[in-house]
C-alpha positions in Angstrom: 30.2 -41.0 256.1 34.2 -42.1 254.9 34.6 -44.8 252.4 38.1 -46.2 252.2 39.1 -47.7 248.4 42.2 -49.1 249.1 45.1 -50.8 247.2 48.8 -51.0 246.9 50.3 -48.2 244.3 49.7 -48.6 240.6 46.4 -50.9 241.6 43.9 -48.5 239.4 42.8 -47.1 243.1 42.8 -43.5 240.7 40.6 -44.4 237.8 37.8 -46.3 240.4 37.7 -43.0 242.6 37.4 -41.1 238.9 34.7 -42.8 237.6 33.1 -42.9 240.9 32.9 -39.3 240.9 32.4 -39.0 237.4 28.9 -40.9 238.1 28.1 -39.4 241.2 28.1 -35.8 239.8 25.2 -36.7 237.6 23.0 -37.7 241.2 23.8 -35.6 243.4 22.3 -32.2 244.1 25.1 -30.5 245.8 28.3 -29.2 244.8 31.3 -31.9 244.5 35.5 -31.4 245.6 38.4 -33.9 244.3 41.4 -33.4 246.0 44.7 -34.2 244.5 48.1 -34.2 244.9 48.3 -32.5 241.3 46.0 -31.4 238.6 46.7 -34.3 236.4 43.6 -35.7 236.2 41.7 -32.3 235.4 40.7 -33.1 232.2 39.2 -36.4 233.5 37.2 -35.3 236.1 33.0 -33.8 234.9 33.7 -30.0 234.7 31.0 -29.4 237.4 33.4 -30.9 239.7 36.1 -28.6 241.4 39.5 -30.3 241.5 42.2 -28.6 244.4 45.5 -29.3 244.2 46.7 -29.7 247.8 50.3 -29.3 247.3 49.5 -25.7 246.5 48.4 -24.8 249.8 51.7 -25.6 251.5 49.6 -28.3 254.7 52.6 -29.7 256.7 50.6 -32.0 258.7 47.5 -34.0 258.8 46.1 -31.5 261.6 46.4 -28.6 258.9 45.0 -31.1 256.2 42.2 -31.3 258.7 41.5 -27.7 259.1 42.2 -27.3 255.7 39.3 -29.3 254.9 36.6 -27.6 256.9 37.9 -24.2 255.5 37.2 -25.7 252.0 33.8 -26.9 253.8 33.6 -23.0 255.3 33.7 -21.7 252.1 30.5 -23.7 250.5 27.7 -24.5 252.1 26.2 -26.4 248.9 29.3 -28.9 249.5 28.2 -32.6 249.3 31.0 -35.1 248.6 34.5 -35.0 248.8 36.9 -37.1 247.1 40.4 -37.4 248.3 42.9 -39.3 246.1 46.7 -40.3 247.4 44.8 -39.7 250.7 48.2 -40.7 252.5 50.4 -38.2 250.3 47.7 -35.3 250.7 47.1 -35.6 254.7 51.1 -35.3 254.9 50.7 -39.4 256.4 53.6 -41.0 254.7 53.6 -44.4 253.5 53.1 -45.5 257.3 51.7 -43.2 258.8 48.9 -44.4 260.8 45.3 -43.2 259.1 42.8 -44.1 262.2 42.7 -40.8 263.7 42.7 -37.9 260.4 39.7 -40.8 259.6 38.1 -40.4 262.8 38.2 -36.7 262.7 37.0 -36.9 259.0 34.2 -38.7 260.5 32.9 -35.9 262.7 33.7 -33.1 260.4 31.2 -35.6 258.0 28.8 -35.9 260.9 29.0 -32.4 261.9 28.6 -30.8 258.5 26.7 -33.4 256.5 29.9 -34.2 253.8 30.5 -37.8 252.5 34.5 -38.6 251.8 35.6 -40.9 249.8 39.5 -41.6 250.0 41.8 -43.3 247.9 44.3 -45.2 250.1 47.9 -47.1 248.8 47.5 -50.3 251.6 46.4 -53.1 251.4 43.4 -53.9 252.9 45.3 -56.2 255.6 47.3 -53.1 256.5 44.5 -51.2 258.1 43.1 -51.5 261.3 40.0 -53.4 262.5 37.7 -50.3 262.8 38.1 -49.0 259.5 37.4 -52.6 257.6 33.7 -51.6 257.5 34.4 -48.6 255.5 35.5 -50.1 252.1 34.2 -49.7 249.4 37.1 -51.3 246.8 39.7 -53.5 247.5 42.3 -53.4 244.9 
């Protein structure tokens, strides 16, 4: 499953996908990723929860944001949730690039592997297409 919170910059899109995560790490049984364009919200986040900084693994494109998330999925089994803030930034999307397919393909890496995303998105809700209305979770 994808869930979209979405929002213009400077909305508080970060601090709803923090304490979403920050709740969720308490009832889940699996293990739990935030992805990040930095490590600024380390301190923030439960310490059961691993926090990657993207920008650190030099992805050029969403295609290698793409197979950079099933490597992370590769690597642990246990892997429940994702959580992908400045989704746009991190999948290498720009400001308009268009999201629909790096969500699509989200949605059958979720399918096929059994991880929920949830991704932090700076547009407004308007901005998005049709098909991807029904996944949000937080309109700021």
């Amino acid at each position: 499953m994808v869930q979209l919170i979405v929002g213009k910059k400077g909305k508080g899109k970060t601090k709803q996908l923090l304490d979403k995560v920050n709740t969720e790490v308490k009832e889940v049984s699996g293990n739990i990723v935030y992805l990040d364009k930095s490590t600024k919200h380390m301190f923030e986040l439960n310490n059961k929860v691993r926090l990657i900084d993207v920008c650190e693994f030099m992805v050029e494109n969403s295609s290698e944001f793409i197979g950079f998330i099933c490597g992370i999925i590769s690597q642990d089994r246990d892997l429940e949730k994702m959580f992908l803030d400045s989704f746009l930034k991190i999948a290498c999307l720009g400001d308009d690039g268009d999201i629909l397919p790096v969500v699509e393909k989200l949605e059958k890496v979720s399918e096929s592997f059994g991880v929920d995303f949830v991704l932090s998105v700076s547009k407004d809700e308007q901005e998005l297409p049709e098909s991807l209305k029904s996944k949000i979770i937080v309109s700021l």
